[in-house]
matplotlib code that plots the C-alpha trace (Angstrom):
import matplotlib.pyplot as plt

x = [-13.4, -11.4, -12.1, -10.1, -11.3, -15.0, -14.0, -12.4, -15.4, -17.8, -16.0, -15.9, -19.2, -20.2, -18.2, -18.9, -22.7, -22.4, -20.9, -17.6, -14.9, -13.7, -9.6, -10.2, -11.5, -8.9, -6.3, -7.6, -7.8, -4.4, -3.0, -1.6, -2.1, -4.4, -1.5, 0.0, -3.0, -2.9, 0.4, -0.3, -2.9, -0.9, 1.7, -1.1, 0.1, 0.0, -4.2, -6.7, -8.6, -10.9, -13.0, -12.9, -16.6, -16.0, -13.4, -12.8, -8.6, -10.3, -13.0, -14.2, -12.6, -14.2, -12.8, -15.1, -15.5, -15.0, -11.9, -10.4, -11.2, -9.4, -6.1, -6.3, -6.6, -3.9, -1.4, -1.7, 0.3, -2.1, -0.6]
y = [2.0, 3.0, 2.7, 0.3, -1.8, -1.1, -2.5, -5.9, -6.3, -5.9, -8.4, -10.6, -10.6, -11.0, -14.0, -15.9, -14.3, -14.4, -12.1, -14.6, -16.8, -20.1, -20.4, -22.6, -19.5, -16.9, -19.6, -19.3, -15.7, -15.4, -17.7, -20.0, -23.6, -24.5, -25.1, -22.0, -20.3, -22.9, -21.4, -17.7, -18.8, -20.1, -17.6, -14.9, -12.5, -12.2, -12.8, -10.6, -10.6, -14.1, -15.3, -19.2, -20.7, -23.2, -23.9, -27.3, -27.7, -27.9, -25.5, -23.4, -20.7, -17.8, -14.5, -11.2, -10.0, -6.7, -7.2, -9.5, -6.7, -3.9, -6.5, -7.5, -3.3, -2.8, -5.2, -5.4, -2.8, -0.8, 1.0]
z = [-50.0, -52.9, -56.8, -57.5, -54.4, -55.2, -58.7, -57.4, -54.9, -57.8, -59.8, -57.2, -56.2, -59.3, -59.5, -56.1, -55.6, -52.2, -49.4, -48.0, -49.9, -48.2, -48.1, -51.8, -53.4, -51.8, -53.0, -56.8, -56.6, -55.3, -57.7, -54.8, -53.1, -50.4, -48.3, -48.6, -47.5, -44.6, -43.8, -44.1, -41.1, -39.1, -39.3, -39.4, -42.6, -45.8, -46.5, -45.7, -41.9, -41.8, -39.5, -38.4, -38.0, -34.6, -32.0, -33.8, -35.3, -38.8, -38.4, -41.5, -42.3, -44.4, -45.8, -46.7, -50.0, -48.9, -46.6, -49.8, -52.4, -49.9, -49.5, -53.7, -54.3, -51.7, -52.8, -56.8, -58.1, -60.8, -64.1]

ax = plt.figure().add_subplot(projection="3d")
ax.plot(x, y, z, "-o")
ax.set_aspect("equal")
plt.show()
């Protein structure tokens, strides 16, 4: 993991005190809607890898810190 990865996970793990974000928390942090975040699922880019708890159409879905931090370090441009 990169600095400035290892930076954004400690932030937000700091933050959230726990080890995986729902798609409400990946929205805030992204600075989008819940329904875009719905949409980046379905068309399957633009968020970072997730794992969906259940089979079930609305099943939960839940993001790793560590896989969020590597896509926030990877795609915020730093000066």
């Amino acid at each position: 993991m990169e600095t400035t990865a290892k930076l954004i996970y400690e932030d937000l793990r700091s933050r959230y005190n726990r080890a995986v974000i729902g798609k409400k928390d990946l929205a805030k942090e992204l600075g989008v809607s819940l329904s875009t975040i719905d949409n980046y699922i379905h068309r399957g880019f633009g968020i970072p890898p997730y794992k969906k708890l259940g089979t079930a159409h609305n099943a939960r879905v839940v993001f790793n810190l560590v896989d969020v931090a590597n896509f926030l370090a990877q795609t915020i441009k730093t000066a």
